[in-house]
PDB file with one MODEL, atoms N, CA, C and O in Angstrom:
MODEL        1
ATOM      1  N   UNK A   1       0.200  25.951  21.268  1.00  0.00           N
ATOM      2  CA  UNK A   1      -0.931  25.539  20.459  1.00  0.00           C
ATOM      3  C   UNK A   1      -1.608  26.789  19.894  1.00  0.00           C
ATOM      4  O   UNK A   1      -1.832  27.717  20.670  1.00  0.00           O
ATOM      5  N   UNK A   2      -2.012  26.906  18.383  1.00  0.00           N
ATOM      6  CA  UNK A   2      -3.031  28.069  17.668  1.00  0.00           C
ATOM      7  C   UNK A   2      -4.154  27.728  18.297  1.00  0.00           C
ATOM      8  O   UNK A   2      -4.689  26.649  18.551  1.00  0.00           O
ATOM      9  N   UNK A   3      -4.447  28.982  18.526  1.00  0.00           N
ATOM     10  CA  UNK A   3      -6.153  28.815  18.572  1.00  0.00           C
ATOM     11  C   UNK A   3      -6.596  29.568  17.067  1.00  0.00           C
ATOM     12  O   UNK A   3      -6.212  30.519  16.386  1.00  0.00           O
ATOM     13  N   UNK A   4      -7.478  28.678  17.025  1.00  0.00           N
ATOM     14  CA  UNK A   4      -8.172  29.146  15.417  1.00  0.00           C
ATOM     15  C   UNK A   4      -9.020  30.240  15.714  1.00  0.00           C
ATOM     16  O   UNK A   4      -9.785  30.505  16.642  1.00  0.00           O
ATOM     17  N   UNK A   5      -8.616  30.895  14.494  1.00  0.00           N
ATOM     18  CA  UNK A   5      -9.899  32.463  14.483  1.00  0.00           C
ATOM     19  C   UNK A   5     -10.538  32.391  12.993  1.00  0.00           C
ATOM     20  O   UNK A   5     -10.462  31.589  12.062  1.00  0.00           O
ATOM     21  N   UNK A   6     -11.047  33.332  13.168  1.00  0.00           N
ATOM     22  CA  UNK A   6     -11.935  33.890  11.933  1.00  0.00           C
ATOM     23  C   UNK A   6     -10.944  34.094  11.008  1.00  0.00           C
ATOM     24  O   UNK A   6     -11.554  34.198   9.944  1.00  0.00           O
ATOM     25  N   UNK A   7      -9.591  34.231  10.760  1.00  0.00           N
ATOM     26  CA  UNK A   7      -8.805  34.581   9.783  1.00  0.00           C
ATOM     27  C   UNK A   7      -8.167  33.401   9.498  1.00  0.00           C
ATOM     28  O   UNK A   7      -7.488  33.237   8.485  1.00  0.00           O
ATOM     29  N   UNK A   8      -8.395  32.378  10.539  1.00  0.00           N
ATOM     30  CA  UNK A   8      -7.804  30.853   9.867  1.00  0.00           C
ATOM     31  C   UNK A   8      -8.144  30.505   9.041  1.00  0.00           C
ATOM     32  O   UNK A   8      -8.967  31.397   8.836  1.00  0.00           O
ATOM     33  N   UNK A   9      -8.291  29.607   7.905  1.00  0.00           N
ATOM     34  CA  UNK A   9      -8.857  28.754   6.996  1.00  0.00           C
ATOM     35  C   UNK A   9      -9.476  27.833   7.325  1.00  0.00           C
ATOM     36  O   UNK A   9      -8.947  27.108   8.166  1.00  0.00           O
ATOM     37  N   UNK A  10     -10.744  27.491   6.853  1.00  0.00           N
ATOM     38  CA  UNK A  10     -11.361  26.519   7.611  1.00  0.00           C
ATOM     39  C   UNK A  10     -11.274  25.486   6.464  1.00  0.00           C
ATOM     40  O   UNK A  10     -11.440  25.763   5.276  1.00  0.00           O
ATOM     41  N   UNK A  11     -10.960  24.110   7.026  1.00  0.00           N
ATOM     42  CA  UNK A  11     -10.307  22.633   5.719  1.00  0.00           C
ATOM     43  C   UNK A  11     -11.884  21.814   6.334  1.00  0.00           C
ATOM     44  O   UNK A  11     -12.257  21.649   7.496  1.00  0.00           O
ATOM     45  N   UNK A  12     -12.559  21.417   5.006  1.00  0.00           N
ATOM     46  CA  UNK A  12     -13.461  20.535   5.013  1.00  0.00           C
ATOM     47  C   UNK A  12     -12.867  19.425   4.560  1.00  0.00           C
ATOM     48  O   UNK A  12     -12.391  19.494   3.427  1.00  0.00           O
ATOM     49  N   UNK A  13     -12.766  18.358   5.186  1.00  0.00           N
ATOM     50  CA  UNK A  13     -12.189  17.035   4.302  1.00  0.00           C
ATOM     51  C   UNK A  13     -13.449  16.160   4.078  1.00  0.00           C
ATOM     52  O   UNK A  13     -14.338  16.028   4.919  1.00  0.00           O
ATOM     53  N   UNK A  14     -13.433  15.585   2.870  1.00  0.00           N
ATOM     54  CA  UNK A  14     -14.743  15.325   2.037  1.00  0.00           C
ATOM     55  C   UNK A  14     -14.536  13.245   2.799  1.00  0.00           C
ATOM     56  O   UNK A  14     -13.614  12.489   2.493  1.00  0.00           O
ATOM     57  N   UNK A  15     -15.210  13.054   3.345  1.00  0.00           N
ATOM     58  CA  UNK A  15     -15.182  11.362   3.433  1.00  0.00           C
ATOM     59  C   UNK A  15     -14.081  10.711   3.835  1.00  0.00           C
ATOM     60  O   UNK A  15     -13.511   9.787   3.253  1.00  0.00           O
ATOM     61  N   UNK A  16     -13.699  11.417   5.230  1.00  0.00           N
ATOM     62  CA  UNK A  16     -12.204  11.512   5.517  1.00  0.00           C
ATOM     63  C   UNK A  16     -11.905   9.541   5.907  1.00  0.00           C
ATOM     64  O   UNK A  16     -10.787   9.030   5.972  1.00  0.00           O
ATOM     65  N   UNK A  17     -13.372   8.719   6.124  1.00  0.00           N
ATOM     66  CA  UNK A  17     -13.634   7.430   6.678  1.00  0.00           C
ATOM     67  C   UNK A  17     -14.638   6.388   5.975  1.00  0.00           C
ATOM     68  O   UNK A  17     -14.960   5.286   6.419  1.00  0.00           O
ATOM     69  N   UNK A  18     -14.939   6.819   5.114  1.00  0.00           N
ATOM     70  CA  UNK A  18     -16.214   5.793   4.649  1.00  0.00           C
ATOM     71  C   UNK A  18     -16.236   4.198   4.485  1.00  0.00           C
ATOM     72  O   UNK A  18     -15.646   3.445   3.710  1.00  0.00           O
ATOM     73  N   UNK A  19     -17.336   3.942   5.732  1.00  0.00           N
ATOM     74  CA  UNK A  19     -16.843   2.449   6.012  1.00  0.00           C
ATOM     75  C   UNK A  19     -17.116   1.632   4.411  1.00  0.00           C
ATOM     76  O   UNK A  19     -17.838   2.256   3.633  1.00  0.00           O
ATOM     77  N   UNK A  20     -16.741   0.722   4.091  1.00  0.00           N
ATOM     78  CA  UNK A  20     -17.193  -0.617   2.759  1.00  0.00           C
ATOM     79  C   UNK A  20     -17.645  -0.504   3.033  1.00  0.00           C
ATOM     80  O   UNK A  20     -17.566   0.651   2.614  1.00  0.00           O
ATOM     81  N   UNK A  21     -19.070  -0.468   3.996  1.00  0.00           N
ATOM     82  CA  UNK A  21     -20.474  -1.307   3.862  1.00  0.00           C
ATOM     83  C   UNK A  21     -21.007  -0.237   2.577  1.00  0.00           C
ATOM     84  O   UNK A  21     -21.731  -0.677   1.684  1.00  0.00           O
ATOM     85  N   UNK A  22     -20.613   1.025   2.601  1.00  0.00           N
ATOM     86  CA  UNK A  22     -21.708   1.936   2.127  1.00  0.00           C
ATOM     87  C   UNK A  22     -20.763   2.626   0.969  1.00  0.00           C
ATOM     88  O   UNK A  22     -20.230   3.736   0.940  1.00  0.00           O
ATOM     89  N   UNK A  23     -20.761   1.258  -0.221  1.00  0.00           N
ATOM     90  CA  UNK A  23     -20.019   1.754  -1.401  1.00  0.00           C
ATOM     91  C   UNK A  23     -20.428   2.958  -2.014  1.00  0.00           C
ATOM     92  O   UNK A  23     -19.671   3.688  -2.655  1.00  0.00           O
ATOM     93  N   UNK A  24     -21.995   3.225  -1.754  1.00  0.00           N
ATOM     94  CA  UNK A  24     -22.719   4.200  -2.299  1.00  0.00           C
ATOM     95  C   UNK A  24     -23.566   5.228  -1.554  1.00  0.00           C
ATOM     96  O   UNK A  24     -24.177   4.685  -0.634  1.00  0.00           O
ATOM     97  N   UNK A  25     -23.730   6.146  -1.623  1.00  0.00           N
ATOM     98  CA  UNK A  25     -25.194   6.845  -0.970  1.00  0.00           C
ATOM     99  C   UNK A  25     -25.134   8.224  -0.807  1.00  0.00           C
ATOM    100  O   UNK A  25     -24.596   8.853  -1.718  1.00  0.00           O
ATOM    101  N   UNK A  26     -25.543   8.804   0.100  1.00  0.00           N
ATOM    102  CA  UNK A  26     -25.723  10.154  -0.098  1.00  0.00           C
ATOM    103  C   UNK A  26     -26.042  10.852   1.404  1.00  0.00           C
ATOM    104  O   UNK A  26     -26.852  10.404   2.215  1.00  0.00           O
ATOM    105  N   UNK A  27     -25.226  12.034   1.576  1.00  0.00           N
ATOM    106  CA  UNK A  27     -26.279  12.673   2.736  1.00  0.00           C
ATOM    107  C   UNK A  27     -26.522  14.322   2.462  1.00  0.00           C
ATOM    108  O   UNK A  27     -25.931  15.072   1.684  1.00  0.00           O
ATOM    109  N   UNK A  28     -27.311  14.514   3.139  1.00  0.00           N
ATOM    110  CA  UNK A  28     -27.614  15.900   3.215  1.00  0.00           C
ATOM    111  C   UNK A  28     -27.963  16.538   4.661  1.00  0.00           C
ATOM    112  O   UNK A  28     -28.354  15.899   5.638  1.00  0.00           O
ATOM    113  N   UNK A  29     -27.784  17.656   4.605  1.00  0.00           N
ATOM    114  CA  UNK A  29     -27.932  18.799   5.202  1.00  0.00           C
ATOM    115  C   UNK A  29     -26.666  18.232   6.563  1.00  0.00           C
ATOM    116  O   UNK A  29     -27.040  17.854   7.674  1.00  0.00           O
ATOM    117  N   UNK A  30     -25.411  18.287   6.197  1.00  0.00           N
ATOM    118  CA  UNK A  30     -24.469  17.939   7.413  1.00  0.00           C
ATOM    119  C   UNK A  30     -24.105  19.277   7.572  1.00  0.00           C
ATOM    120  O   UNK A  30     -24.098  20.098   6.654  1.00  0.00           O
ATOM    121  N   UNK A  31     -23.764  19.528   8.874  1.00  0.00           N
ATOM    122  CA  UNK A  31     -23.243  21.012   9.500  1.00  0.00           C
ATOM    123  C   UNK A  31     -22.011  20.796   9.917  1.00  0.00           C
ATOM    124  O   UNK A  31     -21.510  19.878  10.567  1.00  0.00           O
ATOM    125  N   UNK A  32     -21.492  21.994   9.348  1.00  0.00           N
ATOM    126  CA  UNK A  32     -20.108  22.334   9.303  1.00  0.00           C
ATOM    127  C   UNK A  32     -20.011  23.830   9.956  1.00  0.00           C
ATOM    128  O   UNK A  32     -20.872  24.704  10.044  1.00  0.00           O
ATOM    129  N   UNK A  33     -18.562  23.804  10.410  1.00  0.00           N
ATOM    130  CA  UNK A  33     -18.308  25.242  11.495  1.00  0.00           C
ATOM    131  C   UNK A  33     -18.309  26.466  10.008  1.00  0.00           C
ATOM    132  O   UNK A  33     -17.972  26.518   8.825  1.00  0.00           O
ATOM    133  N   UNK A  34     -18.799  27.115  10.848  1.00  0.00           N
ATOM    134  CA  UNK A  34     -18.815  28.704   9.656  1.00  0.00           C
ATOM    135  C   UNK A  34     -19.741  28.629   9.444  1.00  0.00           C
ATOM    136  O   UNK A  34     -19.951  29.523   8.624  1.00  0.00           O
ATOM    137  N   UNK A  35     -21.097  27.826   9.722  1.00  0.00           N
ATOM    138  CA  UNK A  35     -22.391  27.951   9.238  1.00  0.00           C
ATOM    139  C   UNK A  35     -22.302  27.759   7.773  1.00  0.00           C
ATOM    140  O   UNK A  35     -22.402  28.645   6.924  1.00  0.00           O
ATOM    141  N   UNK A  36     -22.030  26.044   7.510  1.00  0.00           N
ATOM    142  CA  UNK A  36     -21.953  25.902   6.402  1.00  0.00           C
ATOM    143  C   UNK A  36     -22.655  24.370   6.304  1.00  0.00           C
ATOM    144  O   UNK A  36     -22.029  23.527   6.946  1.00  0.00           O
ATOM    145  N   UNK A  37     -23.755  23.917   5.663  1.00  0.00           N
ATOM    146  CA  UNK A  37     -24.603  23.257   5.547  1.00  0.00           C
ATOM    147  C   UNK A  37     -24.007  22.221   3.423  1.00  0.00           C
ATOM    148  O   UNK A  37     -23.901  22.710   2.298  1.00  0.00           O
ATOM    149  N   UNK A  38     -23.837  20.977   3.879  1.00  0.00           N
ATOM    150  CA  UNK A  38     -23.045  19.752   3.349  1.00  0.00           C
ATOM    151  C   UNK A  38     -24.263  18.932   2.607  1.00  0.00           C
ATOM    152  O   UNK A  38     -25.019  18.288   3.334  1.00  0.00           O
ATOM    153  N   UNK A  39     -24.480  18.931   1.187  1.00  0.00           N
ATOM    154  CA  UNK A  39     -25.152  17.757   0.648  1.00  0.00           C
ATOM    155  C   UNK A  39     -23.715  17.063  -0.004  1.00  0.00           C
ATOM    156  O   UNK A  39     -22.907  17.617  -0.749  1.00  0.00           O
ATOM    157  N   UNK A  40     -23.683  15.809   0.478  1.00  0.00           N
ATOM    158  CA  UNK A  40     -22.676  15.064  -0.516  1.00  0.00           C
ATOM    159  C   UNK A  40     -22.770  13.577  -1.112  1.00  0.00           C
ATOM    160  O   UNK A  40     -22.948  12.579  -0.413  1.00  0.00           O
ATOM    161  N   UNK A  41     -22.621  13.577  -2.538  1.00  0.00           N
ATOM    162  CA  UNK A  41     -22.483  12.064  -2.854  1.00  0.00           C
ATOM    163  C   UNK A  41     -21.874  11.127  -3.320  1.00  0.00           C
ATOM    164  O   UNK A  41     -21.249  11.651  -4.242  1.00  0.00           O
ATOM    165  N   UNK A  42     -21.535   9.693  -3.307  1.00  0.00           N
ATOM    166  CA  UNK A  42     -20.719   9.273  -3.556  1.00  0.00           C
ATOM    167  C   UNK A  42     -21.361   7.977  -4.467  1.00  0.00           C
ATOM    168  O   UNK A  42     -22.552   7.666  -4.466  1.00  0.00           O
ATOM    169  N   UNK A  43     -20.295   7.307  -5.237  1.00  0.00           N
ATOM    170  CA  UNK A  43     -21.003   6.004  -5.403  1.00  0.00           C
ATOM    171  C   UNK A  43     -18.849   5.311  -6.013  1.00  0.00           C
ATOM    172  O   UNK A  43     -17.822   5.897  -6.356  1.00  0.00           O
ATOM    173  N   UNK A  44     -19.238   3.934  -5.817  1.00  0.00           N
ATOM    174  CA  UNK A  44     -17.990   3.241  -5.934  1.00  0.00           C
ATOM    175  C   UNK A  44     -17.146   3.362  -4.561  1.00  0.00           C
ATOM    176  O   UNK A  44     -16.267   2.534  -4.322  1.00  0.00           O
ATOM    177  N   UNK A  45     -17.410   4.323  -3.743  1.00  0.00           N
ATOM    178  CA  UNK A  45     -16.781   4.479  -2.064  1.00  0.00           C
ATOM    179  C   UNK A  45     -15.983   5.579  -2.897  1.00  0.00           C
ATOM    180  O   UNK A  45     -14.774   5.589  -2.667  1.00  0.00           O
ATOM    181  N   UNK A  46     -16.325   6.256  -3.575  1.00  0.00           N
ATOM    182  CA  UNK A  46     -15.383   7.758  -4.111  1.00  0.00           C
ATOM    183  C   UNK A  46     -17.130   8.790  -4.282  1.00  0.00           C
ATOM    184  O   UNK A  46     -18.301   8.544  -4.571  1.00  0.00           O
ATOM    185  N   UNK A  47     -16.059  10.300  -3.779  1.00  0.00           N
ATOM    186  CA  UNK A  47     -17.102  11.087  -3.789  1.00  0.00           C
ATOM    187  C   UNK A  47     -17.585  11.848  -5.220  1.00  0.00           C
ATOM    188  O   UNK A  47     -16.767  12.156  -6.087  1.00  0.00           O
ATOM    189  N   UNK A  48     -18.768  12.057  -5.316  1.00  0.00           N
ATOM    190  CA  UNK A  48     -19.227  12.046  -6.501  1.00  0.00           C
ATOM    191  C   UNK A  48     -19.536  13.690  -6.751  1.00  0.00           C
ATOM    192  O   UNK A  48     -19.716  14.002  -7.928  1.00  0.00           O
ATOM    193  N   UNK A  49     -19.592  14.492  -5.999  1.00  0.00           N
ATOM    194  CA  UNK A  49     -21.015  15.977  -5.555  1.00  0.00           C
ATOM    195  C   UNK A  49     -20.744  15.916  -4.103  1.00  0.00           C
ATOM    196  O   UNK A  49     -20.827  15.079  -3.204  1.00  0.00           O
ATOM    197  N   UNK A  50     -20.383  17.158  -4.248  1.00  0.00           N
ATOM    198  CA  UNK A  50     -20.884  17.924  -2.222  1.00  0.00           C
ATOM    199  C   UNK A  50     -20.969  19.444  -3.355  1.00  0.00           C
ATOM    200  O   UNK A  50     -20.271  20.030  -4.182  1.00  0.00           O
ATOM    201  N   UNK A  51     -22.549  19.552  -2.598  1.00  0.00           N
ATOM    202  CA  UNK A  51     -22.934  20.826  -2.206  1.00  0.00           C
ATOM    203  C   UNK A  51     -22.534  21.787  -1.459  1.00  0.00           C
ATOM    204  O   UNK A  51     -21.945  20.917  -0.816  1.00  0.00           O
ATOM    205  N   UNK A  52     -22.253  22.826  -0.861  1.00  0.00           N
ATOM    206  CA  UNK A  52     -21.771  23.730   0.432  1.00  0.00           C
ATOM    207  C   UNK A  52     -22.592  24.962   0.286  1.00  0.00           C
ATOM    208  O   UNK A  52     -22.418  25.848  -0.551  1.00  0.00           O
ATOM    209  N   UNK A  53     -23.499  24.907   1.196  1.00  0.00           N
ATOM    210  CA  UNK A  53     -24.815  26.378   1.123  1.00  0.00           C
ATOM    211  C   UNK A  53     -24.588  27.014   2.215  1.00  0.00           C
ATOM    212  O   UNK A  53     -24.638  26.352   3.252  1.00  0.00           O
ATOM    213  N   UNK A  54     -24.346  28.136   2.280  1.00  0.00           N
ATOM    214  CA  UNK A  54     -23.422  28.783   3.362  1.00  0.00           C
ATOM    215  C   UNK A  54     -24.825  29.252   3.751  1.00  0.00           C
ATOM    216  O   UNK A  54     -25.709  29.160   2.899  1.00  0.00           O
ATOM    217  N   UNK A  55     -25.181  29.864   5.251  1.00  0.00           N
ATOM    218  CA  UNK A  55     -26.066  30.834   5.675  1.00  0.00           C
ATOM    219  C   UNK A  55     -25.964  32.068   5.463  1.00  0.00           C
ATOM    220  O   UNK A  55     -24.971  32.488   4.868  1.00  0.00           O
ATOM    221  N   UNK A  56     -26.881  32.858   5.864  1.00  0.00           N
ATOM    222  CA  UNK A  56     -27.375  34.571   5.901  1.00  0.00           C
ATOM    223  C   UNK A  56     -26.554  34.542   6.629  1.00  0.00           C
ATOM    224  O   UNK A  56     -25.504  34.802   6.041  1.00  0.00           O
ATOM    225  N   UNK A  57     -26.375  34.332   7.834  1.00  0.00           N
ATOM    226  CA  UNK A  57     -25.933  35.131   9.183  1.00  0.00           C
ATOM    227  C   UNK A  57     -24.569  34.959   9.370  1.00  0.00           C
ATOM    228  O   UNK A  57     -24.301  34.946  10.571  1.00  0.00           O
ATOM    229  N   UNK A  58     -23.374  34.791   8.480  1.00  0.00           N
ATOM    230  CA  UNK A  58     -22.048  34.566   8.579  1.00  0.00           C
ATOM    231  C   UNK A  58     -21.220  35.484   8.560  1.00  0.00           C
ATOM    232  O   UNK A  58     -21.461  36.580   8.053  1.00  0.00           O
ATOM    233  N   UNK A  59     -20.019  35.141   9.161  1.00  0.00           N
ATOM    234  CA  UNK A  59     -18.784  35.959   8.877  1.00  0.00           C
ATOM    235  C   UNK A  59     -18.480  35.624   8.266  1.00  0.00           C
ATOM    236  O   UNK A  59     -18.363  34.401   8.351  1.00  0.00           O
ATOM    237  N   UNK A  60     -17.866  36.509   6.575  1.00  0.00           N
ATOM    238  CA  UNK A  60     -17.175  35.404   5.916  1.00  0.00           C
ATOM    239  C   UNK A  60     -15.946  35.156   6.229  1.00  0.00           C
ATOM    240  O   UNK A  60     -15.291  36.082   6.709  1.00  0.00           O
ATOM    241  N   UNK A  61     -15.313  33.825   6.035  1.00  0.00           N
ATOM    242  CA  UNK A  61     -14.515  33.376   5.967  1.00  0.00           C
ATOM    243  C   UNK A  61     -13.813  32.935   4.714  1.00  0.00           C
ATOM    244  O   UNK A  61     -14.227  33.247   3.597  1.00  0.00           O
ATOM    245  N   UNK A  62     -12.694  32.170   4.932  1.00  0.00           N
ATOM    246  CA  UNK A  62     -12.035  31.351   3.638  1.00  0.00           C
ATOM    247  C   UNK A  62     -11.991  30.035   4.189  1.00  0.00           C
ATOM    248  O   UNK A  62     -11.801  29.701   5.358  1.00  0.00           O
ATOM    249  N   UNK A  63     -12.250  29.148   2.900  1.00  0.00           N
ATOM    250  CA  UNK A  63     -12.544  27.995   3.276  1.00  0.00           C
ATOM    251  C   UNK A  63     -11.757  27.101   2.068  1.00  0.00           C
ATOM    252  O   UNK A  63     -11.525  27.536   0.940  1.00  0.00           O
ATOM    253  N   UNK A  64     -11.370  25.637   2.604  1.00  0.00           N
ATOM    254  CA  UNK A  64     -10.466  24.913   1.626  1.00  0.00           C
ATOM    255  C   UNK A  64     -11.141  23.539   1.438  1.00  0.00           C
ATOM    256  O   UNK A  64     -11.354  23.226   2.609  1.00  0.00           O
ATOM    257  N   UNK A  65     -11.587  22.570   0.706  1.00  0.00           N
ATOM    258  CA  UNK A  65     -12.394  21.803   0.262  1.00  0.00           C
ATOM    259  C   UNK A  65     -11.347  20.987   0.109  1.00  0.00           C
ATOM    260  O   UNK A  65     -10.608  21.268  -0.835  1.00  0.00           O
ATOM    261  N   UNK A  66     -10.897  19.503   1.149  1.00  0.00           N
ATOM    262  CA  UNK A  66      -9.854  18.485   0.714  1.00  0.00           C
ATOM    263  C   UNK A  66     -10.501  17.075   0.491  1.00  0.00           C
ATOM    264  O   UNK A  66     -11.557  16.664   0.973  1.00  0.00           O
ATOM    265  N   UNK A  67      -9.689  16.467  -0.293  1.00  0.00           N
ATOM    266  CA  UNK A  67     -10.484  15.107  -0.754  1.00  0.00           C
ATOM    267  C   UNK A  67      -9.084  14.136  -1.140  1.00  0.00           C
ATOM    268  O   UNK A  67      -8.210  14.390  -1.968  1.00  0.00           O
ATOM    269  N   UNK A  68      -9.199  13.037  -0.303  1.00  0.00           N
ATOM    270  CA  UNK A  68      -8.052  11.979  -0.581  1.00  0.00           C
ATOM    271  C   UNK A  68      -6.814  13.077  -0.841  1.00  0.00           C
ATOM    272  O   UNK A  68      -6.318  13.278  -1.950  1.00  0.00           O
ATOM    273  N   UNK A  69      -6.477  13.638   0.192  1.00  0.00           N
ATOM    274  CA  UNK A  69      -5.063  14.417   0.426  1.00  0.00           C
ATOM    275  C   UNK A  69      -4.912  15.586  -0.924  1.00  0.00           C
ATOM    276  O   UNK A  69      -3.857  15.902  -1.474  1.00  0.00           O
ATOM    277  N   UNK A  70      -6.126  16.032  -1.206  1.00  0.00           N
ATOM    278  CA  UNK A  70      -5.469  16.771  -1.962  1.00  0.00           C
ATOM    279  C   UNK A  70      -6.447  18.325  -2.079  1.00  0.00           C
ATOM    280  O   UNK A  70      -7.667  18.163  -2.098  1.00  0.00           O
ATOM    281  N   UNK A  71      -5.987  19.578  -2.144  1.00  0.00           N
ATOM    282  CA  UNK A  71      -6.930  20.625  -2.609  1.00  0.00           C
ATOM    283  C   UNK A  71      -7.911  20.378  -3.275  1.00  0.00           C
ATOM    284  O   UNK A  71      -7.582  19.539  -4.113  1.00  0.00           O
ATOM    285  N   UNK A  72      -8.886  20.629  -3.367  1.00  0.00           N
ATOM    286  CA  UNK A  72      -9.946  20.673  -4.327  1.00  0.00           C
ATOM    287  C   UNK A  72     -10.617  21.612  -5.229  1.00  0.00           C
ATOM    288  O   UNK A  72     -10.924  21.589  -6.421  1.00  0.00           O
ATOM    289  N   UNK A  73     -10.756  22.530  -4.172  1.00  0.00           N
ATOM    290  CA  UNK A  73     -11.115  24.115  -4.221  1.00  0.00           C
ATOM    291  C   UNK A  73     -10.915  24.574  -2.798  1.00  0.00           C
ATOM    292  O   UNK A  73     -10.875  24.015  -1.702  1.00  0.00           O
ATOM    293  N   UNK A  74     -10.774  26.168  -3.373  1.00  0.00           N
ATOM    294  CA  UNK A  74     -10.747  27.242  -2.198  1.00  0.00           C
ATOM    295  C   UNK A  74     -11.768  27.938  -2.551  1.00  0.00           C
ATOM    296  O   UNK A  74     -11.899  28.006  -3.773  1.00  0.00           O
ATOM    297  N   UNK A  75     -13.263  28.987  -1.371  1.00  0.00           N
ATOM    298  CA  UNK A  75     -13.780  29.863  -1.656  1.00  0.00           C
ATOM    299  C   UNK A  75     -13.603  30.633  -0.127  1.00  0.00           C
ATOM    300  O   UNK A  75     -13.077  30.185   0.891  1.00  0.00           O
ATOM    301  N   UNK A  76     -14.332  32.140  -0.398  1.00  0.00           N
ATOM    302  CA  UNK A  76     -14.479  32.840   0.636  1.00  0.00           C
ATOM    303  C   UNK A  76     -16.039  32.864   1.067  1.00  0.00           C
ATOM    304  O   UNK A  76     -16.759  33.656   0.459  1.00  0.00           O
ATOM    305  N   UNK A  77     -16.448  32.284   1.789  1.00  0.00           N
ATOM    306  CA  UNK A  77     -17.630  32.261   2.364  1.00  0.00           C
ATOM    307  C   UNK A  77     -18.365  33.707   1.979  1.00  0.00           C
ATOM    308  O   UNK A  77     -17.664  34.689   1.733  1.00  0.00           O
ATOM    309  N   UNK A  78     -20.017  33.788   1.936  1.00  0.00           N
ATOM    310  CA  UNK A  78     -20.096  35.152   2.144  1.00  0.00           C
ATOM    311  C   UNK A  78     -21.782  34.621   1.965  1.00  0.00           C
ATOM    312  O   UNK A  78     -22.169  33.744   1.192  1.00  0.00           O
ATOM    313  N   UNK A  79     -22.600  35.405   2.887  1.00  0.00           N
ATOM    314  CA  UNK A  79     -23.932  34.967   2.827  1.00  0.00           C
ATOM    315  C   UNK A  79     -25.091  34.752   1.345  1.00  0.00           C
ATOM    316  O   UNK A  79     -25.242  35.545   0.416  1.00  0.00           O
ATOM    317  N   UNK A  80     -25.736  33.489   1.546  1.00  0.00           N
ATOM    318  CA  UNK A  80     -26.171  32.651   1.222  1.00  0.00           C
ATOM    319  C   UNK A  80     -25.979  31.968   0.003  1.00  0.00           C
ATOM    320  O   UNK A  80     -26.805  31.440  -0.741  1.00  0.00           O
ATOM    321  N   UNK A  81     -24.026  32.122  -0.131  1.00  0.00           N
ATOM    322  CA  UNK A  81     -23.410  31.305  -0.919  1.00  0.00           C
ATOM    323  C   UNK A  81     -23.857  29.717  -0.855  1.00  0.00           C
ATOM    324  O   UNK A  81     -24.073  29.103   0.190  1.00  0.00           O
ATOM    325  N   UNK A  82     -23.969  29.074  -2.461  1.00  0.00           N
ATOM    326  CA  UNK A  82     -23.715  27.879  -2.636  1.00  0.00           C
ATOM    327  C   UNK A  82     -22.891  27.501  -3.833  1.00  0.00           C
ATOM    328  O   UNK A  82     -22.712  27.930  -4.973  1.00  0.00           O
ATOM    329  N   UNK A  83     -22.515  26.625  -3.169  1.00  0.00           N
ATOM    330  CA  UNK A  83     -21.047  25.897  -4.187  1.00  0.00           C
ATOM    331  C   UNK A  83     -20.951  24.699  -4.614  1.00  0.00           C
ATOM    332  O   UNK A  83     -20.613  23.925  -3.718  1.00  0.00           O
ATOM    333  N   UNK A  84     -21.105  24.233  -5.591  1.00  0.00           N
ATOM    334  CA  UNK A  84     -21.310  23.114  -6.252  1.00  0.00           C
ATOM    335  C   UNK A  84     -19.633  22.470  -6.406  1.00  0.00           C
ATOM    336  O   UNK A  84     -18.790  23.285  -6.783  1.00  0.00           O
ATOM    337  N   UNK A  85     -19.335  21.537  -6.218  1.00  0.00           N
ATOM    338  CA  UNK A  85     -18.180  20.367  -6.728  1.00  0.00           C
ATOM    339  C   UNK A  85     -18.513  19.171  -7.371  1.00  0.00           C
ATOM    340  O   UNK A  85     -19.092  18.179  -6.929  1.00  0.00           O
ATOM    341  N   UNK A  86     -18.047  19.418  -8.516  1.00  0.00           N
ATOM    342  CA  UNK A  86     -18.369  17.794  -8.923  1.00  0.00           C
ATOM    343  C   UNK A  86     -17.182  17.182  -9.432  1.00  0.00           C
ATOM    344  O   UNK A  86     -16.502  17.657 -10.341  1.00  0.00           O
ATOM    345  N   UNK A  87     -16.861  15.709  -8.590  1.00  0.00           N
ATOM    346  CA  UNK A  87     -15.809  15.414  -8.673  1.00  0.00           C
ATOM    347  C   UNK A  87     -15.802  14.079  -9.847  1.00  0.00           C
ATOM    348  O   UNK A  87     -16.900  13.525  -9.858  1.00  0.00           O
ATOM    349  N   UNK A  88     -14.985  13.579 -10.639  1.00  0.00           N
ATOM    350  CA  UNK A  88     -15.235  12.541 -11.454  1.00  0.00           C
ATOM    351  C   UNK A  88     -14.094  11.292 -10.767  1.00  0.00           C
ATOM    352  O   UNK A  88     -14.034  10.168 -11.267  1.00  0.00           O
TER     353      UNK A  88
ENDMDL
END
């Protein structure tokens, strides 16, 4: 088994479950490993916008943004990065 390090890639998968009830809505401030802080939204049960506002106090890393099996974007973390996606 890998153990993950700081040189792994870290994979955010965007709404890897979203039950029907909640065709629509929104959340914010979800925490993610790497000190990486999640606004995301959706409407139709597809994602619409995720934010990713990285902290001051990080190592950077590289990071991979997946959504319904597929790349989205790649960035390298680096303090008090934010990253906008907007998906159609």
């Amino acid at each position: 088994m890998d153990v993950p390090t700081l040189d792994t890639t870290l994979t955010v998968t965007l709404l890897p479950a979203l039950p029907l009830q909640w065709p629509q809505g929104f959340i914010r401030g979800a925490r993610v490993r790497g000190g990486i802080t999640v606004d995301l939204a959706w409407k139709n049960g597809m994602a619409t916008k995720a934010v990713f506002n990285v902290d001051q106090d990080i190592i950077p890393r590289n990071v991979q943004i997946v959504y319904v099996g597929q790349v989205l974007a790649q960035f390298r973390t680096k303090p008090g990065l934010s990253k906008v996606i907007t998906l159609s």
